[in-house]
C-alpha positions in Angstrom: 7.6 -136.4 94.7 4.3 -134.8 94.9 1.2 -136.5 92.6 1.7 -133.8 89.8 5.3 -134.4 89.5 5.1 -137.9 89.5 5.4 -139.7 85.8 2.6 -140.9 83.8 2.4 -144.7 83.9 3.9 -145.7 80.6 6.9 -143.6 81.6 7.3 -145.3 85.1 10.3 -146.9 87.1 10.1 -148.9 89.7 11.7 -146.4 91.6 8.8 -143.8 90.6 6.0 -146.5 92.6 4.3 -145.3 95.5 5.6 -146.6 99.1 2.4 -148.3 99.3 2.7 -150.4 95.8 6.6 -150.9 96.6 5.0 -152.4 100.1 2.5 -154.8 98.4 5.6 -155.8 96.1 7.6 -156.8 98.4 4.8 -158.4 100.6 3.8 -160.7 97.5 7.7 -161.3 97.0 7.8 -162.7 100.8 4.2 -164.9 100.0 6.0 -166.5 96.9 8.8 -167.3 98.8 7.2 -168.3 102.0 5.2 -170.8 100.0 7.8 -172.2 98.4 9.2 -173.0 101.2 6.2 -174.0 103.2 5.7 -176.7 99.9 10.0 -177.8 99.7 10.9 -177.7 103.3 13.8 -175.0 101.8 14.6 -171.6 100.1 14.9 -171.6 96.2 18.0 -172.0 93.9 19.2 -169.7 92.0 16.9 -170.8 89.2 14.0 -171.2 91.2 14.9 -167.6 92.5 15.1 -166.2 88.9 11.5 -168.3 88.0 9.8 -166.2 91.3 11.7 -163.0 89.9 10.0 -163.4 86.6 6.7 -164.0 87.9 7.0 -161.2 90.2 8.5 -158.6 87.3 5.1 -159.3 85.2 3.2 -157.5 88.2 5.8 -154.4 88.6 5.6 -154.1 84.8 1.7 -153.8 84.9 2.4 -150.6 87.3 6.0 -149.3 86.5 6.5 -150.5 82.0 10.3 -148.7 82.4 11.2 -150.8 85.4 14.5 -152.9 84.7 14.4 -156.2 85.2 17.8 -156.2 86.9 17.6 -154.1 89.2 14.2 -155.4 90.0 16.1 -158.8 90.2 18.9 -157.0 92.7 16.3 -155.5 95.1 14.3 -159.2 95.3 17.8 -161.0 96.3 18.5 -158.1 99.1 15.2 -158.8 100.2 15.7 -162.8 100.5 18.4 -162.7 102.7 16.5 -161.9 105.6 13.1 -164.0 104.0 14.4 -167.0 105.9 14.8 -166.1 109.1 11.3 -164.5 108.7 10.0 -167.6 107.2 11.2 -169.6 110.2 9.5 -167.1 112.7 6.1 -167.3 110.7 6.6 -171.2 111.1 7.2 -171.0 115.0 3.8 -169.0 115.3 2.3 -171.9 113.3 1.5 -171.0 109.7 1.3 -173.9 107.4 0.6 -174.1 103.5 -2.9 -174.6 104.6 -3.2 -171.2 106.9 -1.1 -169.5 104.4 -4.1 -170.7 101.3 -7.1 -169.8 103.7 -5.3 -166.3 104.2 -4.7 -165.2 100.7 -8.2 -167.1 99.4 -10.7 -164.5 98.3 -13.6 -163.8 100.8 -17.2 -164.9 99.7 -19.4 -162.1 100.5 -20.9 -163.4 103.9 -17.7 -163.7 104.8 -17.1 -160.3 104.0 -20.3 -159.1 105.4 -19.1 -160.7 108.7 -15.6 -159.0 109.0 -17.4 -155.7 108.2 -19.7 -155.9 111.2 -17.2 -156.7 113.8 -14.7 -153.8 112.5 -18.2 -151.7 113.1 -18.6 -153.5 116.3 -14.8 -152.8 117.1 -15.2 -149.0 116.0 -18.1 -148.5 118.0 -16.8 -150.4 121.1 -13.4 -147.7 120.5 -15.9 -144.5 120.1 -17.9 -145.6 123.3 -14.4 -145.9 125.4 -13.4 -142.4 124.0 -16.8 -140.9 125.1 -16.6 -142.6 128.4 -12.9 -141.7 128.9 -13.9 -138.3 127.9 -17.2 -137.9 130.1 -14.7 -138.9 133.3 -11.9 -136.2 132.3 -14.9 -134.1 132.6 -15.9 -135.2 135.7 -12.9 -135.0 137.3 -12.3 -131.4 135.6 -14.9 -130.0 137.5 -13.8 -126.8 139.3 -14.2 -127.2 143.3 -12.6 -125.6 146.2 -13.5 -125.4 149.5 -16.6 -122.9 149.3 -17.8 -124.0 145.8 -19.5 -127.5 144.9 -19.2 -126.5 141.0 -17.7 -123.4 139.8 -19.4 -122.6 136.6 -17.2 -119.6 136.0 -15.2 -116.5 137.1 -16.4 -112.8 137.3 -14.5 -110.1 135.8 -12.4 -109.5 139.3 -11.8 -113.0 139.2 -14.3 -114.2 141.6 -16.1 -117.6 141.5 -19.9 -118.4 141.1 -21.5 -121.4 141.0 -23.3 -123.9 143.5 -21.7 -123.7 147.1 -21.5 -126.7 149.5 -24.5 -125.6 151.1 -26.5 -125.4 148.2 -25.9 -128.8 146.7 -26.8 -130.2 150.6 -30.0 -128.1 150.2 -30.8 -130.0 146.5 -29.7 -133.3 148.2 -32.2 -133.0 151.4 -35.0 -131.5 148.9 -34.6 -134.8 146.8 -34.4 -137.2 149.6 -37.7 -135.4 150.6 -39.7 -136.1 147.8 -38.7 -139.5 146.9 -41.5 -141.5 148.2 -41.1 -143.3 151.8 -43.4 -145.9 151.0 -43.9 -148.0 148.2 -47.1 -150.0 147.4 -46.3 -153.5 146.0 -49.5 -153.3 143.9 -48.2 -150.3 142.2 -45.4 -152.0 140.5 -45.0 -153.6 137.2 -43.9 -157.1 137.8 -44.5 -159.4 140.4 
């Protein structure tokens, strides 16, 4: 359903959310009953499941006011039956109450402010791998045969020109030449 199509917020179902708010739903469903069991040591009653339900509901009726709380209700218990194996994995890789409140606390703004810089630090390491992955496809794309050091391109006929063998030994000699034979202690920068 494209964005035009889509209905106007008061005339919303939950069916009519985006996969993205459907995602955060269900993600804030798993939370409540992660914590729940992270603080009872087991999953909730039926009861308890119908009290997480209603909590949940006042959310989806903020974004979706023609949502039904039943069928809301249905889609929370599918959900649950597989929330406990989940819950146990979670537990297994060591997440407590404690790690679960320090993930879900709001940032202060150094905090924030610290996260940002290593995502920048991250994105620039990322760029600098592209461009060096890049620079040695280059490299290695290099046209070469047997009488050419670098072919920069093709004639017409189909010829290559560009800088042969002997030309780059030429360039190679000419810069050993120049480089200076002798260097005078004095001359440099640091002892």
């Amino acid at each position: 359903m494209s964005s035009h199509n889509r209905p106007q917020r008061k005339d919303r179902k939950y069916s009519d959310l985006t996969m993205k708010q459907k995602g955060r739903i269900a993600e804030k469903t798993y939370v409540k009953y992660l914590r729940f069991y992270l603080e009872k040591g087991r999953m909730p009653d039926v009861e308890e499941t119908d009290e997480i339900c209603r909590q949940l509901f006042q959310s989806v009726k903020g974004l979706a006011p023609m949502a039904s709380y039943e069928e809301f209700a249905a889609l929370v218990q599918k959900r649950s039956e597989r929330y406990e194996d989940r819950i146990r994995n979670d537990m297994e890789k060591g997440i407590t109450l404690e790690t679960l409140n320090e993930k879900h606390r709001k940032k202060t703004p150094e905090e924030k402010a610290a996260i940002q810089k290593q995502k920048n630090a991250n994105r620039r390491r990322r760029h600098l791998k592209k461009k060096q992955e890049a620079r040695r496809q280059n490299l290695q794309s290099l046209d070469q045969d047997d009488r050419f050091f670098f072919i920069a391109g093709y004639t017409s006929g189909g010829a290559p020109y560009g800088i042969t063998w002997e030309e780059m030994a030429e360039r190679i000699v000419d810069d050993a030449e120049s480089w200076p034979a002798e260097v005078n202690d004095d001359e440099l920068p640091f002892d």
